[in-house]
Structure formats: C-alpha cells, structure tokens
C-alpha positions in Angstrom: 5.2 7.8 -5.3 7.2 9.3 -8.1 9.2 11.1 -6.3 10.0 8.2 -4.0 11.4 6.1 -6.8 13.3 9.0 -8.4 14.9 9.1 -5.2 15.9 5.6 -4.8 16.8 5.5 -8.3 19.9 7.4 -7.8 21.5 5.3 -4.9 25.0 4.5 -6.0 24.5 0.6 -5.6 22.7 -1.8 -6.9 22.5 -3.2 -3.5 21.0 -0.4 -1.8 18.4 0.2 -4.4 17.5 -3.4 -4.0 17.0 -3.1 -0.1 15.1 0.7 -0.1 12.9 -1.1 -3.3 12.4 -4.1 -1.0 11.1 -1.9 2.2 9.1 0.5 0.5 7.5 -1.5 -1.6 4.9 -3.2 0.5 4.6 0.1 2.5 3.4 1.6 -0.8 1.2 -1.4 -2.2 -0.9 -1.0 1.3 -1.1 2.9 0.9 -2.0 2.7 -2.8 -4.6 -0.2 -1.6 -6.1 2.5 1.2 -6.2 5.0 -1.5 -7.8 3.6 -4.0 -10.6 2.1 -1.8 -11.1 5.6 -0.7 -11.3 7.2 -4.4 -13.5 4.2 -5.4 -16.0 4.7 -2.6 -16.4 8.2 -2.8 -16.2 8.2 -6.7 -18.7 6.1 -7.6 -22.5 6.9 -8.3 -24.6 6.3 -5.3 -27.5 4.8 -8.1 -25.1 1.6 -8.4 -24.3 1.1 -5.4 -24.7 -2.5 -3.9 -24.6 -3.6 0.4 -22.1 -6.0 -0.6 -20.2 -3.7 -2.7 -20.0 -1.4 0.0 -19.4 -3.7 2.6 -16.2 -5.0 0.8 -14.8 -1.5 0.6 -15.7 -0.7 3.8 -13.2 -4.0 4.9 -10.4 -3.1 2.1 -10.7 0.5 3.2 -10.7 0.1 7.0 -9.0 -3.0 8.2 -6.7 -4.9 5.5 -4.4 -1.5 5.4 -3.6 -1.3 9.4 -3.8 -5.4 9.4 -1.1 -5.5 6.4 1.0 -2.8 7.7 2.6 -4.5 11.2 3.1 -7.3 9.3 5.1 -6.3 6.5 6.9 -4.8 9.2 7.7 -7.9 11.3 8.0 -9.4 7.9 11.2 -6.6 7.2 12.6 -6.8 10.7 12.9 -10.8 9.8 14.9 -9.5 6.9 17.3 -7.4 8.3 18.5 -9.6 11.1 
C-alpha cells in the first residue's frame, strides 16, 4: 500500500494525484477489507469463537469484496466519461 502512495505522491500535478487517489482508493479499501477479514479469522482463538461471528466473516470475507469490486468499477467508468 505504501509503496502505492509513494508512487502517486510524486505525479507532477495536482490533478493527476487527485484522479490515481480517486481510482485506487476504493480498489484498496476492498482489498484491505478482504485482508483483514482473513487475518481476523485465522488470528483469533478458536475458544471465543461465536456461529454468528463466524458467519459474518465468512460474508465480509467471501462475498462483499467481489460484490464491491465491479461496482466501484462501473462506478469509475461513470467518472471518466
């Protein structure tokens, strides 16, 4: 992620900083959302864990991230017309 902003950090215009912010962004909200999930899940201590719990992580893990990611998509093609 670092690496990412670094990079788009040191476009020459304000203007293009704003548009590479403004498309990668989302992308990187849902990846940090798939990620986290992930770390949570496996991370935490099988002793607390709950069905609902579980179940809730199961949905943010498996279908918001490939639900979000077409959208913000469409939702960026809208833009750039």
């Amino acid at each position: 992620h670092m690496q990412i902003f670094g990079a788009v950090l040191r476009f020459p215009s304000r203007q293009g900083r704003h548009k590479a912010f403004s498309s990668c962004l989302p992308h990187l909200a849902v990846l940090s959302l798939y990620v986290s999930t992930g770390m949570f899940t496996s991370l935490k201590p099988p002793s607390t864990s709950s069905h609902s719990l579980d179940l809730l992580m199961a949905v943010l893990y498996s279908v918001v991230p490939p639900a979000l990611s077409p959208l913000i998509c469409s939702m960026r093609n809208g833009q750039l017309k």
